[in-house]
N, C-alpha and C positions, 0 to 999 in steps of 0.2 A: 448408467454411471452418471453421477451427477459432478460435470465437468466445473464447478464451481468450487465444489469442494476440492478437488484435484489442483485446481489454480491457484486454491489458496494454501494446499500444504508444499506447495513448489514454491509460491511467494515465501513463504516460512524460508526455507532452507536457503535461498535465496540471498534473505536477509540476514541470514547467521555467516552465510558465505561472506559478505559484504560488509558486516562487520568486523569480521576475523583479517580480513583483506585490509580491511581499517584500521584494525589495532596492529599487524603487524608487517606490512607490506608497502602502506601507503606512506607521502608524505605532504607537508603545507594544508592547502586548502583541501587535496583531494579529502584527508583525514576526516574533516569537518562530515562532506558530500557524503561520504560512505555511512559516518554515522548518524548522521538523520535520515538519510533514504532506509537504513537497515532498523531503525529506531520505526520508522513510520511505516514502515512496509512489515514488520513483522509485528505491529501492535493490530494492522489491518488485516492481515493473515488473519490471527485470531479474533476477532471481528467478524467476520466473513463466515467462517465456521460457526460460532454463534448466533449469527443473524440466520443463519440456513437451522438450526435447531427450531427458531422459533416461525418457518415457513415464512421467511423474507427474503427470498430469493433477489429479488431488484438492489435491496443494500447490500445485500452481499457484493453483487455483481459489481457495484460502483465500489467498496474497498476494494478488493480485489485489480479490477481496472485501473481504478486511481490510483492506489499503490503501485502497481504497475508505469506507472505511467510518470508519478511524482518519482520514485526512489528510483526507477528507470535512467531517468534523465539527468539525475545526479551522478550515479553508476557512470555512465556515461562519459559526460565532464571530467570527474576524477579518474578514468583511463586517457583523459588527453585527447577526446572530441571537442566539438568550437563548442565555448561560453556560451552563443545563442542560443543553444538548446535547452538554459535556463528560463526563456521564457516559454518554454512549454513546459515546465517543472508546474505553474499555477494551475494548469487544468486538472491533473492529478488530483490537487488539494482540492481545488472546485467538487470534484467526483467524489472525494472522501468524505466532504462538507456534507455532500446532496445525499449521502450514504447513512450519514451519520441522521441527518433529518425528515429522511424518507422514514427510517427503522425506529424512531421515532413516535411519528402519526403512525406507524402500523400498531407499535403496540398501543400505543393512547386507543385505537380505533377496537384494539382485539380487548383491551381493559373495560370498554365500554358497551361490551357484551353479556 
């Protein structure tokens, strides 16, 4: 079973949850938190699946995680946990970042075969 792809159609649903939560549950700022964690969590979901099509398992891994981790954090907050755990919202990105640039040089690397 390839537990990545599993993480990332559960990040999916996740993000649809969190959105829907957002448009019609939330209020203030949480609004905001629900729809960028759900925006960025479920662009990385699909991501994730993608990068595993093309045998890049490590970016997948880091969307997946970092979403996890970024829209996590937000989720979070907008249920009414402490603001501090906005700064770990940045590692998330960090992770998506390193995802996004890892997969990358894989394909620049598998094009130049």
């Amino acid at each position: 079973m390839n537990w990545i792809a599993v993480l990332a159609a559960l990040s999916g649903a996740m993000a649809v949850a969190a959105g829907a939560f957002g448009a019609h549950g939330a209020q203030g700022v949480a609004v905001e938190w629900l729809k960028t964690g759900g925006q960025y969590q479920l662009v990385h979901a699909v991501a994730a699946l993608v990068a595993l099509q093309v045998a890049a398992r490590g970016p997948a891994a880091l969307f997946v995680g970092g979403a996890f981790v970024f829209a996590g954090t937000l989720y979070l907050m907008a249920l009414g946990l402490p603001r501090w755990l906005g700064a770990v919202t940045p590692i998330g990105g960090a992770a998506m970042i390193a995802g996004w640039l890892w997969l990358a040089w894989v394909l620049a690397t598998k094009a130049g075969r």
